[in-house]
C-alpha positions in Angstrom: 74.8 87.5 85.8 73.1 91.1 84.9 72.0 90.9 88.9 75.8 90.5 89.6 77.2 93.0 87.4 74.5 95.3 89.5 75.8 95.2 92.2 79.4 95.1 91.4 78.6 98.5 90.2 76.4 99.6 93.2 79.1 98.8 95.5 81.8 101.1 93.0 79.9 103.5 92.5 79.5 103.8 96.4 83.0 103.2 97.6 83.9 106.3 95.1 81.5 108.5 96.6 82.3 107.6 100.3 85.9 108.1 99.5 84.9 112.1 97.9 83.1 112.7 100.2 85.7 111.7 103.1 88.4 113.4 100.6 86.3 116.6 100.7 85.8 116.6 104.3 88.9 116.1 105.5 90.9 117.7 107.4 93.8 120.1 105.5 96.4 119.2 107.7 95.8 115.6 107.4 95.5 115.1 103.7 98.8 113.2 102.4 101.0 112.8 99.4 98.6 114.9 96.7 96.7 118.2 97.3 92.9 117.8 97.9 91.5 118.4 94.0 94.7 116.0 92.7 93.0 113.1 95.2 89.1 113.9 94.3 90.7 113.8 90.5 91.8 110.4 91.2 88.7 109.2 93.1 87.1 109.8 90.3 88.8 109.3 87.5 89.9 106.1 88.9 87.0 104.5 91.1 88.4 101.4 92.6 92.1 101.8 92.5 91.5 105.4 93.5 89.6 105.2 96.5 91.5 102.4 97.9 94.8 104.8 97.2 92.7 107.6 99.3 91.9 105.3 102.0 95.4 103.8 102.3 97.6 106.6 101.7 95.7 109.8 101.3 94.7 110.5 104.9 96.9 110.2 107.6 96.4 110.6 111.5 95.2 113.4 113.4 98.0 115.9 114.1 99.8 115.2 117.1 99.3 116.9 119.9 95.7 118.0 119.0 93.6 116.5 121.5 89.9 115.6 120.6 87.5 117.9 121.8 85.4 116.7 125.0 82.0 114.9 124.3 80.3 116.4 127.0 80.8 118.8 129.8 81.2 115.6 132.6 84.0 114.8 129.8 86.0 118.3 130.0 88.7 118.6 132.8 88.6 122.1 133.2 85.3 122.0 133.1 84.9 119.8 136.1 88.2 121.9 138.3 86.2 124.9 137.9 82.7 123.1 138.9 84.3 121.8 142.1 85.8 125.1 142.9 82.6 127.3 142.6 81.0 124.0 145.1 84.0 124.8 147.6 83.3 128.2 147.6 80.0 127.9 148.7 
């Protein structure tokens, strides 16, 4: 039972610290409902029902219209227009 209780606690005591450290790292303009320091309050204050909150309702999606930055340069449109052009000038 002690061996159970373990690792009920392990696996608390790291859903509250992946859920800080996602809080903390997140994005300002996609943090929802509470400022940053009201959810990392929560997270740890409360650290089931609080990091479930944060991963439920606390973060929401990437702002529209912001498109996700290109991997690589094979990956970039631009980057590839202006490639084929300086090969056409050639």
């Amino acid at each position: 039972m002690a061996r159970l209780n373990t690792l009920f606690f392990l696996a608390v005591v790291a859903l509250a610290v992946v859920a800080l450290v996602d809080c903390l790292l997140t994005e300002r303009s996609r943090l929802q409902s509470f400022p940053r320091a009201a959810w990392a309050v929560l997270i740890l204050l409360c650290p089931v029902l609080g990091p479930v909150a944060w991963f439920r309702a606390g973060r929401g999606a990437p702002a529209a219209g912001i498109a996700p930055a290109p991997a690589g340069p094979d990956d970039d449109p631009e980057f590839l227009r202006r490639l084929s052009e300086s090969l056409r000038d050639r």
